[in-house]
MARPALUM-242943 format. One record per residue: x, y, z of N, C-alpha, C in turn; residue in one letter. Coordinates in steps of 0.05 Angstrom, whole numbers, plus 5000, padded with zeros to 4 digits. Example, Ala and Ser with C-alpha at 12.3 -4.5 7.8 and 13.67 -1.06 7.14 Angstrom:
BEGIN
526448865156524649105156526449345156a 525749555142527349795143525850015157s 
//
This chain:
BEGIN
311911753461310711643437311411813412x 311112063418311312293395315112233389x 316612143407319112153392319911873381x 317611623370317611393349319811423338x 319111563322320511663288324011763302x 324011943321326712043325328411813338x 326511643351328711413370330111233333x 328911173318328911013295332211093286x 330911413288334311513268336611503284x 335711583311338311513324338611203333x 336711013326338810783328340710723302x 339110793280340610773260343010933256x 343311123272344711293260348011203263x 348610993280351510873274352310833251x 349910783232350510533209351110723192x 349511013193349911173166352111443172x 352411473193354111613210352511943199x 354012243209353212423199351012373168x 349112633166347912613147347512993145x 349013053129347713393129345713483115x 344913353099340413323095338713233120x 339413023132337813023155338213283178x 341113363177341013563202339513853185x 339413883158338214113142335314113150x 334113813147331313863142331313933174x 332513723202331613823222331214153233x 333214263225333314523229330914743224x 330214583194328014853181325614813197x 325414483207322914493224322914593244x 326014593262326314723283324714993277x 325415133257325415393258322615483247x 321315333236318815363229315515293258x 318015113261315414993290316215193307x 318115333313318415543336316715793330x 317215833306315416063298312815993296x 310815833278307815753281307215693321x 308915673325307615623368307215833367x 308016123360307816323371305016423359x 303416263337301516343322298916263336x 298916093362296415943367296116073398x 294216073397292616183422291715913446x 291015643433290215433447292615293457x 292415243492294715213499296714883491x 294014693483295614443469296414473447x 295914643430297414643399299614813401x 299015043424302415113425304115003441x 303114783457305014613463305714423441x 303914323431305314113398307114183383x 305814533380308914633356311014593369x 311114723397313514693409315314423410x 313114233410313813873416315113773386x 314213943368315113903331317713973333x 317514313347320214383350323014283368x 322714223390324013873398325013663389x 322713633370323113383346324813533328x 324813643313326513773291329313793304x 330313953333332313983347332813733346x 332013453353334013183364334213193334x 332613113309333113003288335913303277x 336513513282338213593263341713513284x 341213403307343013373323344513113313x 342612863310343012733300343912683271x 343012853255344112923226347412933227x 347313233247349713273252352513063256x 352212873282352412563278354712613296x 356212833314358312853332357012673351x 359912653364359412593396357812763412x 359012973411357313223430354813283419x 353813233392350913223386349812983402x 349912733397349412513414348312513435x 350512693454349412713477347112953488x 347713123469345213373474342913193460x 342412973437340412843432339112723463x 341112593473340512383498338912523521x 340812973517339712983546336613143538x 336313193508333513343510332113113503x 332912833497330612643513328912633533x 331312713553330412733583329013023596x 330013173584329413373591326213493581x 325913383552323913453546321413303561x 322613023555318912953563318712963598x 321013103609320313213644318213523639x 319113703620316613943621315214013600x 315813793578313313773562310413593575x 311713373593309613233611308313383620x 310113543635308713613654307513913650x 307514003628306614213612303514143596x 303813963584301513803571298413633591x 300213623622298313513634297013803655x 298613973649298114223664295414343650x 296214293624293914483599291714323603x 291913993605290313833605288313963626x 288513973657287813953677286914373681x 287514553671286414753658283714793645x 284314673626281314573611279914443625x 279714323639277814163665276614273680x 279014453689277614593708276014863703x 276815093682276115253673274615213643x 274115003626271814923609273115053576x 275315093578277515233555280415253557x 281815203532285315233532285415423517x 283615683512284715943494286916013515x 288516203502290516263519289516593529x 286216713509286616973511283217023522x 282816823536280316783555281216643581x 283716573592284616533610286416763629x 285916783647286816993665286717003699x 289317073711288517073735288116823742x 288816683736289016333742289916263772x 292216413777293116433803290516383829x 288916623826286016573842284916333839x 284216233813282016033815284015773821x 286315803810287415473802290015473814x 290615603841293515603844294315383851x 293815143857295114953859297014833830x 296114863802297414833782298715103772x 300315283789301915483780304915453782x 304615223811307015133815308615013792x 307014743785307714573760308014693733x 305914993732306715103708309015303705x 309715403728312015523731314615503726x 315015223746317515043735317614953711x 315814733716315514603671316914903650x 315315103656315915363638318215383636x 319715523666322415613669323915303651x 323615083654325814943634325214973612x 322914943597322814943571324315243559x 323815443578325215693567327615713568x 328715513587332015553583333315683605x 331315653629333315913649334815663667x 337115833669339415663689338515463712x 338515383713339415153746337014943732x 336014973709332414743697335114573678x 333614393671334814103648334414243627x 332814413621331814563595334914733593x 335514893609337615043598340714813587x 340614693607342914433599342514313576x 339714343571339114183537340414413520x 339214623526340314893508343814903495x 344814863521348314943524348614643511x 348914443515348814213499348714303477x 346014343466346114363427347614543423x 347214763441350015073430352314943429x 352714863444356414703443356914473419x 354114423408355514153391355414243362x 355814513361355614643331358214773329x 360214863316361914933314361515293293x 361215443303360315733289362115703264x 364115733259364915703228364315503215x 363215303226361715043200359315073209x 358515113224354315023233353215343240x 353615543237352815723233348615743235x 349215673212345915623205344315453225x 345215233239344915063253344115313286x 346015383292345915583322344015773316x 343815873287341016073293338515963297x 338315773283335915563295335315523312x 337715473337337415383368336515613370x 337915903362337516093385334716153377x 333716133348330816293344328516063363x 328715763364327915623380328015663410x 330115813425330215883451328116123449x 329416453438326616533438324416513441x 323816263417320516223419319716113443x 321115953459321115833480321016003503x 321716293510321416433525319216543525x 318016603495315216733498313216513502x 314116293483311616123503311316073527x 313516053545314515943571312816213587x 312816543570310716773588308816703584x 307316593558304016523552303216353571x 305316103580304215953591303716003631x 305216173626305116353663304616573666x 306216753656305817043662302817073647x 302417093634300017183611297217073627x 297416763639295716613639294416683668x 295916643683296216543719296116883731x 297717083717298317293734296617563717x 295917583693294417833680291817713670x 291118013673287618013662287318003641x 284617923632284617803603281918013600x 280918063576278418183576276918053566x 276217763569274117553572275117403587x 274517333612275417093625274116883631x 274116613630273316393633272416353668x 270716283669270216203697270815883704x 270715923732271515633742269515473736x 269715243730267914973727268114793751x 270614673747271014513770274814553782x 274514513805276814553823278814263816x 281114333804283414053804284313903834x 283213713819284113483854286613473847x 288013403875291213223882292113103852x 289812973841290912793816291012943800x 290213183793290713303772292813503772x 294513553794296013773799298813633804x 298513373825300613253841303213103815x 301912993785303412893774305013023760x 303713263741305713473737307413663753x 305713673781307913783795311513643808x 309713333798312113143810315113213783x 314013193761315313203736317013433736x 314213703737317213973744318513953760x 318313803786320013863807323213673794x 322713453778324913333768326613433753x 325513643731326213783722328313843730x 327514043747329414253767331414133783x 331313833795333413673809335213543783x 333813443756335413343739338213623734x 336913873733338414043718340114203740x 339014213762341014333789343114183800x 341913903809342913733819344913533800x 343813503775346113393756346013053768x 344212953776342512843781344812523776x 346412353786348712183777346911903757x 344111843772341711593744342011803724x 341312043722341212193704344212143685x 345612223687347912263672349211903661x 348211793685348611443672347011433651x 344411493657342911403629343811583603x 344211813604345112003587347411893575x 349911813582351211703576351111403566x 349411353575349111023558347611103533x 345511263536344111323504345711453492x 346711613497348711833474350711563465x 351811403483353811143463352510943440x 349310973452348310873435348010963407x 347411163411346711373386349211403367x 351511463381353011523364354811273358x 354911173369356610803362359010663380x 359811013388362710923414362811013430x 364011063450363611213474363611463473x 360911573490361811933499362511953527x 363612133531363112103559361912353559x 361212323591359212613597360612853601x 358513133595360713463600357913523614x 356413453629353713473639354813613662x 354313903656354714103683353214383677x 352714483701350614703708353014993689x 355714923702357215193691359215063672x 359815123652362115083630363715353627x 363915563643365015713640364415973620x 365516203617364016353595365216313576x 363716123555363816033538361716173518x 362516123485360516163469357916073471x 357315843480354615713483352615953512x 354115993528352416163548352516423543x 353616493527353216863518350316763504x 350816583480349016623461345616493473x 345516413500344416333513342916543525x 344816723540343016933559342717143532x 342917093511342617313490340417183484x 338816973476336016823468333916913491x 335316863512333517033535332717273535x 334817483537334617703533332817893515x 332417733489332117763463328517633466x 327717433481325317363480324917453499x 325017663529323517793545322518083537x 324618133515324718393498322518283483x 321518153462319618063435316618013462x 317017803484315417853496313517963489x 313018253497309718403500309318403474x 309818363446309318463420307818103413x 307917903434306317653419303517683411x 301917903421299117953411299417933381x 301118143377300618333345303418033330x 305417883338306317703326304117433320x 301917383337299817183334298717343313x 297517573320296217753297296617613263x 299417743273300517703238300817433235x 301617203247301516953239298416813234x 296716883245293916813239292916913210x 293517133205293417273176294517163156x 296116973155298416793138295816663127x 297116653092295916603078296116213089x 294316063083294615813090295815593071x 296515753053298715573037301715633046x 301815903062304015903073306115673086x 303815613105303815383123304915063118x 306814933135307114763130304414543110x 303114533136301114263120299214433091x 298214733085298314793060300214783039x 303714803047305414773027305214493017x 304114253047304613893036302713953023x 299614033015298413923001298614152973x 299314392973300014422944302114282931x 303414222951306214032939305913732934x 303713622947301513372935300713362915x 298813622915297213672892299013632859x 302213802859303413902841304213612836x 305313432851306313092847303613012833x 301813062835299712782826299012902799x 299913142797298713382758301313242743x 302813192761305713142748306212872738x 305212732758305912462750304112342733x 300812422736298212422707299812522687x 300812752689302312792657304412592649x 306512582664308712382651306812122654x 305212002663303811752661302311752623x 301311932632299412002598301112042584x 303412182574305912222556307111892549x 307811812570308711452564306711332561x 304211222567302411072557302211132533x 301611382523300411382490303411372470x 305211262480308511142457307411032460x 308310942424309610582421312510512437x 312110202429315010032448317410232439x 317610252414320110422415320910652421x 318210742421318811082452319010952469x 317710812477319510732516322010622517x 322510412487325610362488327910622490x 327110762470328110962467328911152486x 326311152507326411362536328311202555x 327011062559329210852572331910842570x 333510842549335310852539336711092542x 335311352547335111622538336811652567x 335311572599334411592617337511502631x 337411212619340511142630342211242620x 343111382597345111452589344911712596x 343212012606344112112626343912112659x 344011932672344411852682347911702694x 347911582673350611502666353111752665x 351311922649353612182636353812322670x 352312372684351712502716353812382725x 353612112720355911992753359312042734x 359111992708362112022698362212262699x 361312582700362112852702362612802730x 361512742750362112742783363912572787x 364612382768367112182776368612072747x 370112212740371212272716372211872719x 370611762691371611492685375811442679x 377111252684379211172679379010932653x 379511042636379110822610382110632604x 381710422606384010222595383009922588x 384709882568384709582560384609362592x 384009192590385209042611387508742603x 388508822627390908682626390508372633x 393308192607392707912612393207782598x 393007502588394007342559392207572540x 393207582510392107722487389407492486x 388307522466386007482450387407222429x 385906962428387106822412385406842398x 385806702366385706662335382206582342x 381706352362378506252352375906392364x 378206522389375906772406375006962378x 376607142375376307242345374807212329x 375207012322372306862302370306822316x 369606762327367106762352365706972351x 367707262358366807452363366307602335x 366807552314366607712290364307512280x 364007352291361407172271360007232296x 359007272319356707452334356207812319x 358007872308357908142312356408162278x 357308002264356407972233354207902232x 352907712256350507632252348407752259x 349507952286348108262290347208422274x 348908452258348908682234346508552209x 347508342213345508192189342708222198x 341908182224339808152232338308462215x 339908682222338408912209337208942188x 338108752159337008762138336108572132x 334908342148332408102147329708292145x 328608222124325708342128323908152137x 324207922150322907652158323407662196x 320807652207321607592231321907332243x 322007132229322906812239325506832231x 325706982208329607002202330607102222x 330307352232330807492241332307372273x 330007162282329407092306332306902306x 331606672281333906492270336406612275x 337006852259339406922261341107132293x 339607122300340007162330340606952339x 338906862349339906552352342606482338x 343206512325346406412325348306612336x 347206892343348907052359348506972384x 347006832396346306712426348006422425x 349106342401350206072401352606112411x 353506362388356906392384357506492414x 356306612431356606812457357006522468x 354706232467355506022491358105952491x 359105972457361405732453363305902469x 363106232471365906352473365406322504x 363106282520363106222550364705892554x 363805732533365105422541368305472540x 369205702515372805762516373605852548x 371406062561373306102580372005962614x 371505682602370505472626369005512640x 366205652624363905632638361305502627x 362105152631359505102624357005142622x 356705162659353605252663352605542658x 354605752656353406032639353205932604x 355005722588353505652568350505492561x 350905292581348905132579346905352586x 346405462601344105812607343305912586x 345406012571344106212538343806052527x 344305802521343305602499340005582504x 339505462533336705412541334805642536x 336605982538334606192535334906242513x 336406212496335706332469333906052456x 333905872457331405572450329505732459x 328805762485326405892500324506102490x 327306302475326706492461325406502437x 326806392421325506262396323306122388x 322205902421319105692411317705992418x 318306222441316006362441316606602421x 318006622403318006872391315706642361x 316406422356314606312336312106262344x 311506222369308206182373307206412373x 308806712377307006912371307007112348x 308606922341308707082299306606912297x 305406672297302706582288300006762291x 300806902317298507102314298407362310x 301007492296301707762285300807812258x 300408052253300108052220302208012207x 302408062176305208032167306508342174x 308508272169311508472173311408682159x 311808862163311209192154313409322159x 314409502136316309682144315409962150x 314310042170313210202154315010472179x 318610572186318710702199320010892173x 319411122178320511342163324011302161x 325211492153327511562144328811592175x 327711772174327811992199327811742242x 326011692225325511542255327811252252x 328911132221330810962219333411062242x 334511362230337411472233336411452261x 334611562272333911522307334511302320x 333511102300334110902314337910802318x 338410872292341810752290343311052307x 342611172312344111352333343611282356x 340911202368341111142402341910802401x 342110682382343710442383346710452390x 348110662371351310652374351110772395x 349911032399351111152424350410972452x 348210822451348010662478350110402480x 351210312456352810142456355010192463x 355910462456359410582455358510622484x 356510752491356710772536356510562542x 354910262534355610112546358109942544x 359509952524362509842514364110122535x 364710302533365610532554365610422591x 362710362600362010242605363210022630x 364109812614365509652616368309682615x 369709802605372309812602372010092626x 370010172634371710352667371310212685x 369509922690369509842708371909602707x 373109532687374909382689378109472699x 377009752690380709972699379909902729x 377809932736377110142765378409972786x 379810082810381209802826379009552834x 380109332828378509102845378309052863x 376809032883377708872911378108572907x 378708502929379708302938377308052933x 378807862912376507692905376707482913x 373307352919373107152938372906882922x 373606822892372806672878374506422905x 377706412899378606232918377106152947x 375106302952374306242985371705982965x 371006102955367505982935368805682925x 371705612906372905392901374105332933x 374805412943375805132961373805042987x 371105202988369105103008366405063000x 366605032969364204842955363504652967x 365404522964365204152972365104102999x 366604253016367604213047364504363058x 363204543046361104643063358104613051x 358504693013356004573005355604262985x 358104122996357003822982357403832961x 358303992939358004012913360804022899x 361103912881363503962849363404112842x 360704232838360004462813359204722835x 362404862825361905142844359905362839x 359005352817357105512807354805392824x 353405132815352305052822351105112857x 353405102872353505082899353305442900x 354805542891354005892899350905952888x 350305752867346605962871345305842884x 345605522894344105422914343405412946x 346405472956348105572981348705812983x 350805952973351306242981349506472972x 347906392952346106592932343706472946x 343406312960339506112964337806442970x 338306592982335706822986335506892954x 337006962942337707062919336206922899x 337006692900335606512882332706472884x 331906452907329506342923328006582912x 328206832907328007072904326407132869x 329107032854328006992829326706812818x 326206532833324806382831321406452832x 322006652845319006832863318506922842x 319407082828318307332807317207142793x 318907032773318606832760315706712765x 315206532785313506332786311006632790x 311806862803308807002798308407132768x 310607202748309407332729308807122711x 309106742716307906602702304906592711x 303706652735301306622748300006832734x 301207202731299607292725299507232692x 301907102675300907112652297706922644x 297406722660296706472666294206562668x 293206902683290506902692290207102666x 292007222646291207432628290407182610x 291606922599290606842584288206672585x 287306722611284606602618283206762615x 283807002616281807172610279907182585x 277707182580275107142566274307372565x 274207532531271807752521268107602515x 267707672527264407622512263807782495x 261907722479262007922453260108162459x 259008132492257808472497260808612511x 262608522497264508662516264508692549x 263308452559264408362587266408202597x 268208252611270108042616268607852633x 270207652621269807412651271907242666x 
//
């Protein structure tokens, strides 16, 4: 259940292939959940960190996005929930019987509870990584699917994660089952058959998955690792690979956590002392906290502009934005190629562009509106020159549209005021040209930029043959565009509903709505 979220990415992960943010973030959790296990004394939460730390291992494997990650995803599928099961049902059945999961009021377990020493034994030895368990095969797996001169960062992770895995793998046996504690918990109740027999069934799998190399085993391994990664892997599922980099750096994680071993008192010590913002879930909520101061501010900064600070920001916003992707992808500027420009296009376009300009020194906003309107005219006629009725007949209907509602609500404006400074004028005629020259810029890089392969000929010759229609336009927003359309039809028909319920809205004169 706890690996939801990780099965998600690796189904997806064909579609997006490698991701080196996903394998980044997995890592730091690796390396963070290995270290906080070592901070807890209760034996289910240091099994969780450990189970976080698992989770972080498949998710940075999958980041990674190899074949040979794939399959170390597939086999610490298997491997984990064989002695995390059976690790989790061990602690479970602990607490049952002895009335506590401290790890430092437990002792001598062997006497009271030896029937669950077996199951914790084994479960341990894999999660720690020792030879002939599925646990170590998970290990050599992720060691092999990193390459030391590119993933570097990646292998110290594994190895600081094996470590921690050794000392937990002593807390959970040596510490618990075989030494004295100087408070010890007494027995409550004795574990039946059911409480011992299912985790012991699990470690014992363990140990046959990872000795025996188990042939269901490696089928299934191999069918999920093809899944994961999109094409075939085949399997390297073996006890020896020879001395290789992956098994030095293996018996060196070992080595290295039997040595740190005895010092986990005084390492809990100091992790319990950690300030609690240190901590993951203190860093999410100062880092909550800092999003919600942040976003009240920029919320309160834009509410108290007028329209033309938000035009203005807005404007501000896309054009760097704009400037980001042309420094990362240096624009190719050219004319585009084709018949020239004839004599009446020309006129078209200089009587839109004159009537623009004019608009600036109307001090009348019905003029104003008027003379736009004939820049929305001249734009249809130059769409009818290059044979597009129905994008003419479109601006004709929106700029009409435009005009009954720009006059029904000059009826309820005051009169016209000039009232912008000097200062705030030149503002305005600078983020005009400059947003105009990026968006004229603009355009002429996306026209250099190569084209693909266009489908207009597929749209004209299976109008008629597939959607019944003459009118290919017609037929592409009704047929090939219908989600699309069906879509904007949506917005539409709801931001007429909500205008519909604002103008129903009623002040009473105690200032109650109704």
């Amino acid at each position: 259940m706890v690996k939801a979220g990780v099965f998600l990415l690796a189904k997806l992960s064909p579609l997006f292939g490698p991701q080196p943010a996903l394998a980044w973030i997995g890592a730091i959790t690796l390396i963070w959940a290995s270290i906080l296990s070592l901070g807890e004394r209760d034996l289910k939460r240091i099994l969780a960190w450990s189970t976080v730390g698992a989770l972080g291992l498949m998710v940075m494997l999958i980041g990674h996005g190899t074949k040979e990650a794939a399959e170390a995803v597939a086999y610490t599928i298997v491997a984990h929930a064989l002695y995390k099961g059976a690790l989790f049902m061990t602690a479970g059945s602990i607490d049952h019987a002895m009335g506590t999961r401290d790890a430092l009021k437990l002792g001598n377990l062997r006497r009271h509870i030896p029937t669950l020493a077996l199951p914790a034994i084994l479960a341990s030895l894999s999660l720690a990584g020792i030879p002939i368990f599925a646990g170590f095969i998970k290990k050599e797996l992720a060691l092999a699917a990193f390459d030391p001169a590119t993933g570097l960062p990646f292998l110290i992770a594994i190895i600081i994660s094996a470590i921690s895995g050794i000392i937990v793998a002593m807390t959970l046996t040596h510490r618990i089952f075989f030494q004295s504690q100087a408070e010890e918990a007494e027995l409550h109740h004795a574990p039946t058959p059911g409480l011992w027999i299912p985790p012991l069934i699990l470690a014992i799998l363990g140990l046959l998955v990872g000795a025996l190399c188990l042939p269901i085993g490696e089928q299934f391994i191999q069918y999920v690792a093809t899944t994961i990664h999109g094409s075939e892997v085949k399997n390297h599922i073996a006890l020896w690979h020879g001395f290789k980099l992956p098994l030095f750096l293996s018996i060196g994680a070992i080595v290295t956590g039997f040595i740190l071993n005895p010092f986990w008192p005084r390492i809990r010590t100091a992790l319990e002392n950690l300030p609690k913002t240190i901590t993951l879930e203190g860093s999410f909520r100062a880092l909550n906290q800092l999003t919600n101061q942040t976003a009240v501010g920029i919320t309160t900064f834009y509410e108290r502009r007028s329209v033309r600070d938000h035009m203005i920001l807005n404007f501000g916003a896309f054009l760097v934005i704009l400037g980001v992707v042309a420094i990362q992808n240096p624009l190719t500027l050219a004319l585009p190629g084709g018949p020239g420009i004839l004599f009446h296009e020309v006129v078209l376009l200089l009587f839109a562009a004159l009537a623009a300009i004019v608009v600036l020194f109307i001090r009348n906003r019905l003029g104003a509106v008027a003379v736009l309107g004939i820049v929305g005219v001249a734009m249809a006629i130059t769409y009818v020159t290059f044979s597009a009725p129905d994008l003419a007949l479109t601006q004709i209907l929106i700029d009409v549209l435009t005009v009954v509602l720009f006059v029904l609500i000059f009826a309820k404006l005051p009169r016209f005021k000039d009232t912008l400074t000097k200062n705030q004028k030149l503002t305005n005629a600078v983020v005009s040209v400059v947003f105009g020259s990026a968006m004229t810029f603009l355009m002429l890089a996306v026209l250099s930029a190569p084209q693909l392969p266009s489908i207009n000929h597929y749209f004209a010759e299976t109008s008629y043959t597939l959607g019944q229609g003459l009118n290919v336009v017609n037929v592409i927003i009704v047929d090939y565009r219908a989600l699309d359309t069906m879509g904007e039809i949506t917005v539409l028909c709801l931001a007429a509903l909500g205008v519909h319920t604002l103008l129903r809205l009623k002040v009473k004169p105690g200032g109650t709505k109704q």
